[in-house]
N, C-alpha and C positions, 0 to 999 in steps of 0.2 A: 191409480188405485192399488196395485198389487205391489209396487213399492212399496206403499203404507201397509199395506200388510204382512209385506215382509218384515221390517222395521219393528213392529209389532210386535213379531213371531218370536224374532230375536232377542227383543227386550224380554219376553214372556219365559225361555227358556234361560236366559243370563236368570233371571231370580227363583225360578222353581225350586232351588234346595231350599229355601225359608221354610216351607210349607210342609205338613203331614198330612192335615186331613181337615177338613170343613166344622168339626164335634169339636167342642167348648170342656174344655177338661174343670169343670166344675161339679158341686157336690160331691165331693170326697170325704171322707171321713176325719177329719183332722187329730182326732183325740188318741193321746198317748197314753199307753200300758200303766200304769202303777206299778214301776218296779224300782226293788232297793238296787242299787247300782253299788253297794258296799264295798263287794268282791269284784268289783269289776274291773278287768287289766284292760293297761293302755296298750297298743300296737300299733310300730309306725309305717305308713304305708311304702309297700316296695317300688318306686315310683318305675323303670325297667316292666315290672310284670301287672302294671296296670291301666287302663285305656277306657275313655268313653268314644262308646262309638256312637256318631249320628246317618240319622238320614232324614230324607225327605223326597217328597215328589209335590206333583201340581196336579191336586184333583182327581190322585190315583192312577195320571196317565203317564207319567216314566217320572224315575228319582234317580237321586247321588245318594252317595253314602260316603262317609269318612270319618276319620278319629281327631280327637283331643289327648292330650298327654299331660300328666299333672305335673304339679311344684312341689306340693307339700299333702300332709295329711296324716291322719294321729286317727285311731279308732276306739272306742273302750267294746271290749265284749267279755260277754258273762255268759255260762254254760250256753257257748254257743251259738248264742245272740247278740245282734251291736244292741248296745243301749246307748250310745251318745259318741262324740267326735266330729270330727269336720273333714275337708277338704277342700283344696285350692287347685283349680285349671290351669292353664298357662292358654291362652287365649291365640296369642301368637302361634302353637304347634299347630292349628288347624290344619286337615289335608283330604284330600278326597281319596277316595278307593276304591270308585267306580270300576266293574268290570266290564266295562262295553272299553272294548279296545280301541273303537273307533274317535272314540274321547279323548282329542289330542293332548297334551300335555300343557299346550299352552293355553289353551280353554280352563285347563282346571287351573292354573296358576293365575288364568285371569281371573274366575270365579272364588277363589280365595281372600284375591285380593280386593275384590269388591264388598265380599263376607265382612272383612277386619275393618272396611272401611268406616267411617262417617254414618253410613247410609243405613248401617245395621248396628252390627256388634261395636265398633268404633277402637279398635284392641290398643291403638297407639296411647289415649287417654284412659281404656278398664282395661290391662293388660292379662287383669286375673277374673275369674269367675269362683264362686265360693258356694258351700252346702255345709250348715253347721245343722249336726243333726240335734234334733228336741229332746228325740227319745223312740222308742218303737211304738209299734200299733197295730197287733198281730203279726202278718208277715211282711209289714212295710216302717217305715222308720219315715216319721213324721219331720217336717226341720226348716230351715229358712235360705232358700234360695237369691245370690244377689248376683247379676248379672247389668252391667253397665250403670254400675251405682243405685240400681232398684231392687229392693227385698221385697219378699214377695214369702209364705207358708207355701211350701208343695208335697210330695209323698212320693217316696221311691218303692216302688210296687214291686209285689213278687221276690222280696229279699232272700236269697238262700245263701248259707255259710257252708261251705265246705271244709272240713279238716283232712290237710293233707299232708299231716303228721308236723313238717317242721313253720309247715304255715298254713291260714285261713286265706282261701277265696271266696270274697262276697260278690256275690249278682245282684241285679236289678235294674228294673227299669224306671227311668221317671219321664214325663211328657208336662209340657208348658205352654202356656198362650202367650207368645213372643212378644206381643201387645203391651203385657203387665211389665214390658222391660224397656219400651221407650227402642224396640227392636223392630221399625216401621220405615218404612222405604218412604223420603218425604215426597212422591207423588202420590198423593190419594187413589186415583184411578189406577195404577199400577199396584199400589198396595193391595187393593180391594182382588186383584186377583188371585192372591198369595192368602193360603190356608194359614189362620192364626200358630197353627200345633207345631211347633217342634220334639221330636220322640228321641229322646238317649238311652240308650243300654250300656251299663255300668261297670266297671269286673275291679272287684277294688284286692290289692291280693297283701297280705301282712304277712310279716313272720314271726312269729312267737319269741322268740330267744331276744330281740331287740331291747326289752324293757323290761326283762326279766333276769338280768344276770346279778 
């Protein structure tokens, strides 16, 4: 018996980054601003000075954390605001950056490499992950999420633009139900222990003079 439960314990901490929290990120606001986007300048993203960062736990009882690093990415913003653009992950960059020391290295390169697998994200077959934004919606920017060939509407929360003279840094958060992406561990019982939410924090950084000269 304590064999099986250890076995258990093990599989249970091998998938706990999937997971944010038990809350269904549904009813959100979907509906975009009314704005003329005329004036609106394009800006390519600095791929160097920009990072999604994730994390996750199991049930709020310990988590990982780590980054994704992009490919591509174009912004249009208008006094100060995105109004519309895209972006592309590189799906492959995945990495952890857990501070518990005790977290050997080869744990996390196992754990990555089970991430990229089949089993989840699948990155050999969706090597990219994409966000074409719709348009704003107060301080979140409305858009279409496709992750492992599944589109999905999501909202990237809390957007702030920074000017920091020769370039914009934009923040924000967006959170997903893993589910809507075919992002499901094929044992059901094992799945069912893993919180649907994935939560990303965003840092998208442009520089002015790109598309301006």
């Amino acid at each position: 018996m304590k064999t099986k439960i250890s076995i258990l314990a093990i599989l249970i901490a091998s998938f706990a980054i999937i997971s944010c929290n038990n809350s269904k990120n549904e009813n959100k606001d979907m509906t975009v601003d009314n704005v003329d986007t005329e004036q609106a300048v394009e800006y390519q993203l600095i791929l160097d000075k920009s990072v999604v960062n994730w994390s996750g736990s199991m049930s709020g009882l310990y988590g990982h954390t780590g980054t994704l690093e992009f490919k591509d990415g174009l912004l249009m913003i208008q006094n100060e605001k995105v109004v519309g653009g895209n972006f592309i992950v590189d799906m492959n960059s995945m990495l952890t950056t857990d501070a518990d020391a005790n977290y050997a290295m080869a744990s996390r390169e196992k754990l990555i490499e089970h991430l990229q697998s089949d089993d989840f994200f699948a990155t050999s077959e969706f090597p990219t992950s994409s966000f074409e934004i719709s348009g704003p919606s107060g301080d979140n920017l409305v858009g279409k999420l496709t992750i492992r060939g599944n589109t999905n509407d999501e909202l990237i929360e809390n957007v702030v633009v920074q000017d920091n003279g020769d370039e914009f840094t934009i923040t924000g958060n967006l959170t997903f139900d893993r589910q809507k992406y075919g992002v499901a561990y094929s044992t059901g019982m094992t799945d069912k222990i893993l919180s649907d939410e994935i939560e990303l924090d965003i840092v998208l950084t442009v520089r002015k003079s790109d598309l301006m000269k």
